[in-house]
N, C-alpha and C positions, 0 to 999 in steps of 0.2 A: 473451421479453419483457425480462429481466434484462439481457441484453448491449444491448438496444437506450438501455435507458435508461443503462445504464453508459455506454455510448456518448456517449451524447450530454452527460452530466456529462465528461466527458474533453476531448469537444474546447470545452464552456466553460470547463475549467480557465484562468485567466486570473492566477494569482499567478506568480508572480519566486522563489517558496522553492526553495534549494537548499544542498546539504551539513547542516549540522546542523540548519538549521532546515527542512527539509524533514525530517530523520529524527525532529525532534521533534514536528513535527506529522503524522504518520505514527503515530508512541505515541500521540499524544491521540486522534487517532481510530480506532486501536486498541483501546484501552481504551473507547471511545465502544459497542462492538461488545455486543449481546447476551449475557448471562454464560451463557445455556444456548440448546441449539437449540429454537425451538418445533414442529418435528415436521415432515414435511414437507405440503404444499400447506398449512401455515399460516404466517403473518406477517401483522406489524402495520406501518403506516405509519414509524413510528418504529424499525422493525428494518430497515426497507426504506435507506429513506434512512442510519442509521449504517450498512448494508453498501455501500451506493453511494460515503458519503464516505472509508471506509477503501479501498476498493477503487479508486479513482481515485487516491487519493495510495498505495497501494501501488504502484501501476502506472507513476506517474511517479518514485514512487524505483526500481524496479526499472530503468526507461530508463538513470535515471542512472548506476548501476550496471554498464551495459550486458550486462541480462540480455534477451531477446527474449520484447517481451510487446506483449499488444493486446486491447482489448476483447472481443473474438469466443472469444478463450480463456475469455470466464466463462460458457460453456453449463452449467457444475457447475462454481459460484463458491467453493464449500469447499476441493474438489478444487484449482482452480487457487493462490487462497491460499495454501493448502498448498507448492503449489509453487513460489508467488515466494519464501514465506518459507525455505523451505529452502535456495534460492539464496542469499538475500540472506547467511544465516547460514555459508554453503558460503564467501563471498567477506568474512566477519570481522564479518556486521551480525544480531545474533541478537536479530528484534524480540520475542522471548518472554524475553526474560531481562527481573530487574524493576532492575535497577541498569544504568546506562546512564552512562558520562563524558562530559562536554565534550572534543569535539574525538574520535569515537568513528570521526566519519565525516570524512576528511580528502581533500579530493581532489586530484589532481598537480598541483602546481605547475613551471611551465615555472623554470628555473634561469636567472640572466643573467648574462653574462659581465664 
């Protein structure tokens, strides 16, 4: 049930955020995230949807990134998590640290002659 609705939150994704302000709002819903786990077969409306909104914008900074991710990988959404994050952190983006600069997430620019 979980990948279906993540799913479907993904392909409404309809914002333009990218570079920092994709990675900042990435933190915010980060933080938006349950401070402990409530056990398993239990959840509340409200831990549902903050896993849904982190989980979509993790998934579109990880694209950007270009780490290979997709909906169907959140059959065990901890587990996957887990796994963007440790990428992201493998490739200079460590969303568990609690101090973060401007300009953290920079992407290539083409040079002109």
């Amino acid at each position: 049930m979980y990948v279906e609705v993540l799913s479907g939150a993904v392909r409404g994704w309809d914002t333009d955020l990218s570079g920092d302000d994709l990675v900042d709002y990435v933190l915010r819903c980060r933080a938006g995230l349950p401070t402990r786990d409530l056990g398993a077969g239990v959840w509340s409306e409200a831990a549902l949807v903050a896993e849904v909104v982190y989980d979509r914008a993790l998934i579109n900074l990880a694209a950007d990134y270009g780490i290979d991710v997709h909906p169907t990988n959140f059959v065990h959404p901890k587990i996957e998590r887990e796994r963007l994050e440790l990428a992201l952190a493998q490739r200079g983006l460590d969303l568990a640290s609690p101090v973060r600069r401007s300009g953290d997430y920079e992407e290539e620019e083409e040079e002109e002659p």
